[in-house]
NURO-790727 format. One record per residue: x negated, z negated, y of N, C-alpha, C in turn; residue in three letters. Coordinates in steps of 0.02 Angstrom, whole numbers, padded with zeros to 5 digits, always signed. Layout:
// residues N
XZYXZYXZYALA ...
This chain:
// residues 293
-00694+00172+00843-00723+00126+00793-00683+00060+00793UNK -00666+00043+00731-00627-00031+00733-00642-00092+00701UNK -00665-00121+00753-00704-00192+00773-00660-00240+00741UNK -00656-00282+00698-00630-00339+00657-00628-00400+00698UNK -00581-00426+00740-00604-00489+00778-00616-00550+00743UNK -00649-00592+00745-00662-00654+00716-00602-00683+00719UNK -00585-00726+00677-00503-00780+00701-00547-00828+00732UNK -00482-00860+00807-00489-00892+00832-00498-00963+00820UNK -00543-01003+00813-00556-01082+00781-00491-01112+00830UNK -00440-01146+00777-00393-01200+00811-00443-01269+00839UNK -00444-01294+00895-00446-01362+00901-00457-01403+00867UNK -00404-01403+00792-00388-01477+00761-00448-01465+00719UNK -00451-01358+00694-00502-01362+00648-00569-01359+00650UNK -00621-01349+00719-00647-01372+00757-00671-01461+00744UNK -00625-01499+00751-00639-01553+00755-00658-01585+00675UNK -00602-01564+00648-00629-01575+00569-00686-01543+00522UNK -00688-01475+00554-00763-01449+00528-00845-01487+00563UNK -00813-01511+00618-00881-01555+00652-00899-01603+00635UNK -00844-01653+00604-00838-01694+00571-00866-01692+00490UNK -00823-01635+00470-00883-01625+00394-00946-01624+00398UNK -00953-01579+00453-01038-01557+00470-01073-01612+00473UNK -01051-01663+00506-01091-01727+00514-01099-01782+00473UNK -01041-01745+00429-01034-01828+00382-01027-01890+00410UNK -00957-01896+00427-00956-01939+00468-00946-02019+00436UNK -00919-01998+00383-00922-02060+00343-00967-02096+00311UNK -01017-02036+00287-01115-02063+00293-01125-02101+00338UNK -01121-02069+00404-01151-02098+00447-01108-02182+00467UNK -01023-02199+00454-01017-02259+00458-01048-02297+00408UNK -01058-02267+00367-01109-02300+00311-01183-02330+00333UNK -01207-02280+00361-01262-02288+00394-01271-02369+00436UNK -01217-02355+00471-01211-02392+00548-01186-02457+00500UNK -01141-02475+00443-01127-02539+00427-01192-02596+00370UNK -01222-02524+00352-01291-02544+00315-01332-02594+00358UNK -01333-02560+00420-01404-02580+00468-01376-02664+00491UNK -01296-02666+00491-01281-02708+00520-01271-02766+00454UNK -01255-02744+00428-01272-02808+00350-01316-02837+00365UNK -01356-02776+00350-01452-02809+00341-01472-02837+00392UNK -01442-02848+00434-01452-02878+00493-01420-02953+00506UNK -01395-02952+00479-01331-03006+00479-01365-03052+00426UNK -01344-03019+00354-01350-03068+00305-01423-03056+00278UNK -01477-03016+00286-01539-03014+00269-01586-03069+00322UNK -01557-03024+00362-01614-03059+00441-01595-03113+00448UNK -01532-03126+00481-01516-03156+00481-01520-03188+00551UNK -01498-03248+00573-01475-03323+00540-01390-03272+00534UNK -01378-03279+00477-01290-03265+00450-01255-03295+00507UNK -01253-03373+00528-01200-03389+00556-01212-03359+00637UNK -01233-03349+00657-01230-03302+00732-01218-03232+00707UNK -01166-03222+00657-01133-03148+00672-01105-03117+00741UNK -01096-03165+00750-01045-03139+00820-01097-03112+00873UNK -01150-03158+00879-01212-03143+00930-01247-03092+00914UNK -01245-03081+00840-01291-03005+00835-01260-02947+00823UNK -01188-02953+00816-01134-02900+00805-01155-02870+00877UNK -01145-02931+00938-01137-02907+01006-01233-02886+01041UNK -01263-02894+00987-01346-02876+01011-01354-02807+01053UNK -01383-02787+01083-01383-02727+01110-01443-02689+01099UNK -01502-02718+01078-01526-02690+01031-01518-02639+00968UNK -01479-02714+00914-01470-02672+00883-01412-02613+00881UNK -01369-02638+00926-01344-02577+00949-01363-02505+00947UNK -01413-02516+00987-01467-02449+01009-01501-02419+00965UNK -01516-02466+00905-01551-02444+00856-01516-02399+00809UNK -01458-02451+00772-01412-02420+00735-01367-02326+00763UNK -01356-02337+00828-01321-02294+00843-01409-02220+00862UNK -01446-02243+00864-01516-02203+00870-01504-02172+00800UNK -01511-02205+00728-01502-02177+00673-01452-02148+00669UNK -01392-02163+00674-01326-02117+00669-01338-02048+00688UNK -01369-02021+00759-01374-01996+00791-01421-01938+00758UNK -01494-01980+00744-01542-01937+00705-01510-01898+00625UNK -01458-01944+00608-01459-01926+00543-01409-01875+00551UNK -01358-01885+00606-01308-01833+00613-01333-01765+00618UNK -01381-01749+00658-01427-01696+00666-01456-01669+00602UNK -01503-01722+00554-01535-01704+00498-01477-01656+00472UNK -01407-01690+00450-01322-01642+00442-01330-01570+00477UNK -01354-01580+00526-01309-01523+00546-01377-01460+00544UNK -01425-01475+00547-01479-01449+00520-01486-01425+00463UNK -01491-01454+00420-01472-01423+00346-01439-01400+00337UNK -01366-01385+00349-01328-01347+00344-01316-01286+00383UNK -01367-01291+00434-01387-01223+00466-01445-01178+00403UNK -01489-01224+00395-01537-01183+00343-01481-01166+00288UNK -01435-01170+00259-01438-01195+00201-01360-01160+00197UNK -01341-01099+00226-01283-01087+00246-01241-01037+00158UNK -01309-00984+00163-01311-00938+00093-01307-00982+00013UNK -01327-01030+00023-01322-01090-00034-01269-01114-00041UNK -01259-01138+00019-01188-01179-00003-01143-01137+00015UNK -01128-01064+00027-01062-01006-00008-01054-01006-00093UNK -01129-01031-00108-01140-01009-00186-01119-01090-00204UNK -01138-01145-00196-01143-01203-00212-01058-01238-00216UNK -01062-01239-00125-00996-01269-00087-00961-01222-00060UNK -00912-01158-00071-00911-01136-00026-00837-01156+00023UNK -00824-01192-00018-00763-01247+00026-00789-01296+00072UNK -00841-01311+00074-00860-01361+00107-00920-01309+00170UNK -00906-01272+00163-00964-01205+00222-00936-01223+00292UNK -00963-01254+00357-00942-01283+00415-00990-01209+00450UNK -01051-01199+00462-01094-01167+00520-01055-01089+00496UNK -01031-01059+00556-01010-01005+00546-00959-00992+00509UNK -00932-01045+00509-00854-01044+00497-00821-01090+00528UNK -00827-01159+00571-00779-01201+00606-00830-01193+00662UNK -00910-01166+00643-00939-01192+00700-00998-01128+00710UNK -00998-01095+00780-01046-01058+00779-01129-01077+00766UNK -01155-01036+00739-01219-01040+00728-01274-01082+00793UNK -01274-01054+00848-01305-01067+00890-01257-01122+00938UNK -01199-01155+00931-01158-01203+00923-01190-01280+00889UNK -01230-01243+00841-01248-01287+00787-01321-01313+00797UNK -01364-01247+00818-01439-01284+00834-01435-01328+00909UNK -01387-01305+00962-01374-01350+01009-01363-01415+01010UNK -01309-01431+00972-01281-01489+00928-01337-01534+00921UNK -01392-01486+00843-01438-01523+00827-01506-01560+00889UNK -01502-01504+00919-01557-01535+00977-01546-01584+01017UNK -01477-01585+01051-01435-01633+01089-01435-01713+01053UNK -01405-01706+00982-01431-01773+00944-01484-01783+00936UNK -01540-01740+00919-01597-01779+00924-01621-01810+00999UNK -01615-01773+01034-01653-01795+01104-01617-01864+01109UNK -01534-01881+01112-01509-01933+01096-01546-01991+01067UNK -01540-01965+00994-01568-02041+00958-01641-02058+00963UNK -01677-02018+01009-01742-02042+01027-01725-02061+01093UNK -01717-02056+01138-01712-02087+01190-01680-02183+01197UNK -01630-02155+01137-01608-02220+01132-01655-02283+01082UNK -01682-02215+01059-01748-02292+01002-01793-02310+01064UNK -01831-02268+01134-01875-02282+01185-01834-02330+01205UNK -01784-02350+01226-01734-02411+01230-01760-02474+01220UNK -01766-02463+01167-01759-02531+01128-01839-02546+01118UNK -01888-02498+01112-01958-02495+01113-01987-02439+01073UNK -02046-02445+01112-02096-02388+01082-02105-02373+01019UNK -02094-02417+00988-02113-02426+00911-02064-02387+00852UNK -01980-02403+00912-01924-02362+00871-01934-02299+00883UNK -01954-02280+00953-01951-02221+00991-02002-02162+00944UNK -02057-02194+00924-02123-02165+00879-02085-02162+00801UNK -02049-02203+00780-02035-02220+00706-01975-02150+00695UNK -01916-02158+00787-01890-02083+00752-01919-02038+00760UNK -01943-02020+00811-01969-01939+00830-02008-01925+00754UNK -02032-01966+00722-02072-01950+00657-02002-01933+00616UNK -01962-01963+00624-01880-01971+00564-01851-01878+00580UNK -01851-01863+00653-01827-01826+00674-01872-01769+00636UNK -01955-01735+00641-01987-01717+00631-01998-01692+00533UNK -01958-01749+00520-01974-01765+00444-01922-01708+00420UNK -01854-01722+00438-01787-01701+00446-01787-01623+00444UNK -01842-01609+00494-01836-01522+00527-01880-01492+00446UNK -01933-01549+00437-01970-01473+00395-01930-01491+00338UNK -01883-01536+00312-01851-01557+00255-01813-01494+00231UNK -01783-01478+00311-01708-01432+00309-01725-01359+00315UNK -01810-01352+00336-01814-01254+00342-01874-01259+00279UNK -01903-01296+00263-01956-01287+00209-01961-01353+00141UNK -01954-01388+00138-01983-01443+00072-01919-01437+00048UNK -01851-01436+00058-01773-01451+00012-01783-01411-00044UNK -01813-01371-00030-01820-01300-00090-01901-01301-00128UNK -01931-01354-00116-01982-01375-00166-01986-01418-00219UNK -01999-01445-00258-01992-01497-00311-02007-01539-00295UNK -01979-01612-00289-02008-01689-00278-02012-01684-00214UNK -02024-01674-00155-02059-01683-00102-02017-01690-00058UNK -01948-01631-00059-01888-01641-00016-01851-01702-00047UNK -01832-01726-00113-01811-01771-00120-01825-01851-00123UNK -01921-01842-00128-01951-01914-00076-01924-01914-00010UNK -01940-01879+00021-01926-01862+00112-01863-01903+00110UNK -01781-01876+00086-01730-01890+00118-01723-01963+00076UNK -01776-01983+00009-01786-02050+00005-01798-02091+00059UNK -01851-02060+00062-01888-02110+00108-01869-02146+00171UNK -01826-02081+00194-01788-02091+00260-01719-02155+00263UNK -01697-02135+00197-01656-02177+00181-01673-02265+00172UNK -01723-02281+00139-01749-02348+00151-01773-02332+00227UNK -01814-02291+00246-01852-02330+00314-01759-02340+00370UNK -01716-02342+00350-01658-02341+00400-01657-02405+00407UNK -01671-02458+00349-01671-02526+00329-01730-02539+00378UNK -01776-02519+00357-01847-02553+00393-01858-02536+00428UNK -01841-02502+00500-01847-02486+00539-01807-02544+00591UNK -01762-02592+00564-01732-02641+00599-01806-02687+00612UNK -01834-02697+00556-01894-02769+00549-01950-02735+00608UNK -01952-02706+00633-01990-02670+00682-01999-02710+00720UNK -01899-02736+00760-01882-02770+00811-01869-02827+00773UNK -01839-02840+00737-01811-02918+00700-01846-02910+00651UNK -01896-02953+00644-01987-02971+00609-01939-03028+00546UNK -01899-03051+00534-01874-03121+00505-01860-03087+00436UNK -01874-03105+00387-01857-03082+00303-01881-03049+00287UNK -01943-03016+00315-01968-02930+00299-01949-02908+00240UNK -01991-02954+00195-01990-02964+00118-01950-02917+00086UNK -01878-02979+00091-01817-02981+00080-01794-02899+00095UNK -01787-02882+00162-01754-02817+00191-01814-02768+00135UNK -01868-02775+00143-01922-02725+00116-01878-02727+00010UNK -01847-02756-00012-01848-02762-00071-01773-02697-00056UNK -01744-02733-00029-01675-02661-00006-01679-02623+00019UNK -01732-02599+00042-01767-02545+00078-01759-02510-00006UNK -01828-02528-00045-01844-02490-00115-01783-02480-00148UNK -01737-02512-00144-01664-02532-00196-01643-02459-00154UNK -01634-02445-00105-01598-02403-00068-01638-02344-00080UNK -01711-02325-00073-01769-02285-00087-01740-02241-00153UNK -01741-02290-00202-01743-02259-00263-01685-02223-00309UNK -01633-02256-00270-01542-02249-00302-01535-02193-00241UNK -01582-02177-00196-01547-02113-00164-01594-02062-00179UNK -01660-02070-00203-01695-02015-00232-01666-01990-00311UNK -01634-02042-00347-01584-02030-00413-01529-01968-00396UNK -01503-01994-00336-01436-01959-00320-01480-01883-00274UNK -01529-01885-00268-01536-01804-00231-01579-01750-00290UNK -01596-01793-00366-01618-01746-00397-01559-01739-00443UNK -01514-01783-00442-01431-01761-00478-01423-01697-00426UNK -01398-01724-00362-01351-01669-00339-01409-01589-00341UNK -01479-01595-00356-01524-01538-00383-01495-01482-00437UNK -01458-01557-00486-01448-01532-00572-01378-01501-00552UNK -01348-01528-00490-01252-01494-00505-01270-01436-00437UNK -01344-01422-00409-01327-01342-00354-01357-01304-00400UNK -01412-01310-00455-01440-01271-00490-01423-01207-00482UNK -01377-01167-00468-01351-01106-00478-01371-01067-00425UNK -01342-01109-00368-01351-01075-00300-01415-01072-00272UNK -01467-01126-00291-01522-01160-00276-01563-01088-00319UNK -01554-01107-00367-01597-01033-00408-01576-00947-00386UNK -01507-00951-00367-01507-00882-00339-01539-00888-00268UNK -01550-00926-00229-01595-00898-00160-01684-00937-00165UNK -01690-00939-00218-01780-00951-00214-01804-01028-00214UNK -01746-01075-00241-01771-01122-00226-01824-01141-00318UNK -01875-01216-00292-01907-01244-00341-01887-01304-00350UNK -01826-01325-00368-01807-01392-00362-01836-01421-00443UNK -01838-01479-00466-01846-01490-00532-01814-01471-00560UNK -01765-01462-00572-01704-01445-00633-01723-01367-00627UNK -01727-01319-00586-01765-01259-00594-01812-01241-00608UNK -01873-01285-00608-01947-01286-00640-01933-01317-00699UNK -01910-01365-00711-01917-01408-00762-01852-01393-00843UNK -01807-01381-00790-01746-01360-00820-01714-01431-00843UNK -01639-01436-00861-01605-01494-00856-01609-01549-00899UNK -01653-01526-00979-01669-01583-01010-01720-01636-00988UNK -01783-01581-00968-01850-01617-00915-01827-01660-00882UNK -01791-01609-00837-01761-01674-00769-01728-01738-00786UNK -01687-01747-00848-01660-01792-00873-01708-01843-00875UNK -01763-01820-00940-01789-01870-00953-01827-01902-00899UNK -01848-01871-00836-01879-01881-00779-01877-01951-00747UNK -01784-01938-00760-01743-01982-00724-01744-02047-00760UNK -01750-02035-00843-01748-02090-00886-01807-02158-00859UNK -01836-02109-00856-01913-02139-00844-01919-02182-00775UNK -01891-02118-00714-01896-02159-00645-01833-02209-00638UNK -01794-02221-00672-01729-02279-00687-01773-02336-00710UNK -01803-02331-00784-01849-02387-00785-01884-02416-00731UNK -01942-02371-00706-01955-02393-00650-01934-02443-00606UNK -01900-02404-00585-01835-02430-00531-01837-02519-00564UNK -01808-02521-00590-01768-02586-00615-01831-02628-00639UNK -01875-02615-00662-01967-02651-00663-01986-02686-00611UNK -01978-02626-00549-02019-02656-00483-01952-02677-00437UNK -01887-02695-00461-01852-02736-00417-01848-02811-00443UNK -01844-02821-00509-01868-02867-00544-01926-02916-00540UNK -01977-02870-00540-02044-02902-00498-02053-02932-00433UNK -02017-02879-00384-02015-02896-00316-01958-02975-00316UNK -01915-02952-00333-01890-03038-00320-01922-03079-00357UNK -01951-03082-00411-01986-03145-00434-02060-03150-00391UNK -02077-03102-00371-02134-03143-00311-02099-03171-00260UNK -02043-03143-00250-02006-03188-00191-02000-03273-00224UNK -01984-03268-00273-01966-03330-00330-01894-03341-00296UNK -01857-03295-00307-01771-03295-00288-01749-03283-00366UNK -01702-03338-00388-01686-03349-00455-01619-03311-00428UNK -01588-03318-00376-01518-03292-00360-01519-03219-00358UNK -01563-03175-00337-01599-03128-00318-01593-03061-00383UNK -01620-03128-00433-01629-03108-00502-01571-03106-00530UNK -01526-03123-00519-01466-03145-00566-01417-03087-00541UNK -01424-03085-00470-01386-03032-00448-01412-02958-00479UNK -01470-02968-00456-01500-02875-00489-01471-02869-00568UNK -01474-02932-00626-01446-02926-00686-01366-02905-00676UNK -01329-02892-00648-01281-02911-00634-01262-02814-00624UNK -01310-02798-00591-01326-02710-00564-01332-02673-00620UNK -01355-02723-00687-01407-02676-00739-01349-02638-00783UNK -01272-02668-00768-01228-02653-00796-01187-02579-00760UNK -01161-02557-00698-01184-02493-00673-01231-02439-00685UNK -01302-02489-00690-01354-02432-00699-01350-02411-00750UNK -01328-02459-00829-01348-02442-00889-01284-02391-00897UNK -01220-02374-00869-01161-02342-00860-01188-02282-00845UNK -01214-02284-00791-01249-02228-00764-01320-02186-00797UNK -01339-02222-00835-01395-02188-00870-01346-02138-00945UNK -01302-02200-00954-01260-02161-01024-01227-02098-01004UNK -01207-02103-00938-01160-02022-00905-01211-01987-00916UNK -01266-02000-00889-01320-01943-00882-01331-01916-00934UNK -01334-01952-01004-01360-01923-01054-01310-01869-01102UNK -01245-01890-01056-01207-01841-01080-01181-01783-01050UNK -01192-01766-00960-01196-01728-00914-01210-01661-00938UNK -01168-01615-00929-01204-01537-00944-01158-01488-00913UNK -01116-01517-00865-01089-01466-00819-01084-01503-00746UNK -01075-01435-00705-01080-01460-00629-01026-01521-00608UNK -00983-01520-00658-00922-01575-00632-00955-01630-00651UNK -00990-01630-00702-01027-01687-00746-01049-01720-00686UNK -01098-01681-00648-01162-01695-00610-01144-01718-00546UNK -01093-01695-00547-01042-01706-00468-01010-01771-00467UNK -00989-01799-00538-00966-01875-00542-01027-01924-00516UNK -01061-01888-00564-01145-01935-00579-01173-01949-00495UNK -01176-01910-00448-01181-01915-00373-01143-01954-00347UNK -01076-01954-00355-01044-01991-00318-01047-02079-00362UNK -01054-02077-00436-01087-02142-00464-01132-02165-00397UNK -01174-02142-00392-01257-02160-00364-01231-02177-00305UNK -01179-02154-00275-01155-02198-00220-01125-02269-00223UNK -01062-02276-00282-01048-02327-00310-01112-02400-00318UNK -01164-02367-00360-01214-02432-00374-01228-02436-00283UNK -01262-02385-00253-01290-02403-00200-01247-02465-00135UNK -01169-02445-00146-01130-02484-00126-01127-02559-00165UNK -01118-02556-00205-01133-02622-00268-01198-02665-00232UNK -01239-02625-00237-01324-02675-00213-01312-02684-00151UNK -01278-02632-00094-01281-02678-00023-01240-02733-00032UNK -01182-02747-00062-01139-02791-00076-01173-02849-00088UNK -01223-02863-00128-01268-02923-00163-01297-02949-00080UNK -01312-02913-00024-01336-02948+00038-01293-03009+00048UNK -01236-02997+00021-01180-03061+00039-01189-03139+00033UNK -01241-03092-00036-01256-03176-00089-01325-03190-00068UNK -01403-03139-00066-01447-03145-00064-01452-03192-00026UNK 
């Protein structure tokens, strides 16, 4: 009988499939977010140097990295038969990286970024194990439901912000308004990237909106939660009574209104694939405004 050997994983490719797996560039994303908002939200701005060198937030930031690297490598364990159909260039578990390679991985980071939130205090330590928890049923059960997986990896995404004010109590407000700014421009971008897997997502059983709803629904969905969006950030800084606040978010409405016009003309996966990586663009744009806030 003749046994087919697996090819041997090179080293270099090894390292670069681990690297995809994790998103590693998310995650510096991650780690320079926390430290903005920390800097120029929390603040006092001029002791950068003292809170660059905090060890706290150290612990904190690199706790999230850690959790979120896992949430990565998790999902893409569930999620292997999808993305052959979806990504299949971008397929890491069982191709750079064995399967059970991979749930190791994931457990090892989590135990990580909780130990390191008990660090810093109970409060982070409780805030991930819930992050961690959220993560697991995201990636074997809710991703493939309507609305629910794409609140979740919302939600997670602002609480990365607010999970600093835990330990540094100073601006809540303020951080809580970029928390929602961050909330809502990444729940935009996970029912886009819904509209550009549609294919793969519907051949293995999923209920995402754009499959229940189908792609005009979902559109207008979005029309609607964009309004939103831009209502209650509007509001929120004028209870702050930040005229600067305001001027900056006007300043956003010009991206967003860019971004609402792509949408309305979107009707293929490349379409939908720009429109995602847009939603990164604004989201980069609004951390940028911390500079000024």
């Amino acid at each position: 009988m003749n046994v087919t050997a697996r090819p041997k994983i090179k080293f270099k490719e090894f390292v670069i499939g681990s690297f995809r797996l994790v998103r590693i560039t998310n995650l510096v994303i991650v780690a320079l977010t926390q430290y903005f908002t920390r800097i120029l939200l929390i603040g006092p701005a001029e002791n950068w140097r003292t809170i660059i060198a905090d060890r706290d937030l150290f612990l904190i930031s690199l706790s999230t990295v850690c959790i979120a690297a896992a949430g990565y490598v998790i999902n893409d364990y569930f999620d292997i038969k999808i993305d052959i159909v979806n990504k299949p260039h971008r397929v890491v578990v069982g191709r750079f990286l064995k399967r059970r390679w991979a749930m190791g991985a994931h457990q090892m980071l989590n135990v990580t970024g909780a130990l390191l939130g008990l660090l810093v205090s109970p409060w982070i330590f409780i805030i991930n194990v819930a992050s961690i928890t959220l993560l697991w049923f995201y990636s074997e059960r809710y991703k493939r439901l309507p609305f629910i997986g794409n609140f979740i990896v919302s939600l997670l995404t602002g609480a990365s912000l607010l999970i600093l004010t835990v330990h540094f109590p100073a601006n809540r407000q303020l951080v809580l308004i970029y928390a929602i700014f961050s909330f809502f421009i990444s729940f935009i971008r996970e029912v886009v990237k819904d509209m550009e897997d549609i294919r793969g997502d519907q051949a293995h059983g999923c209920r995402t909106l754009p499959i229940i709803w189908g792609i005009p629904k979902t559109r207008n969905f979005l029309y609607l939660f964009i309004g939103t969006f831009v209502l209650i950030l509007f509001a929120l800084a004028s209870v702050l009574d930040n005229p600067l606040l305001i001027g900056l978010f006007m300043i956003l409405l010009v991206p967003i209104g860019l971004f609402t016009r792509k949408l309305s003309k979107a009707d293929t996966k490349k379409d939908f694939k720009i429109l995602s990586s847009y939603c990164k663009v604004i989201m980069l744009l609004g951390l940028l405004t911390m500079a000024a806030a």
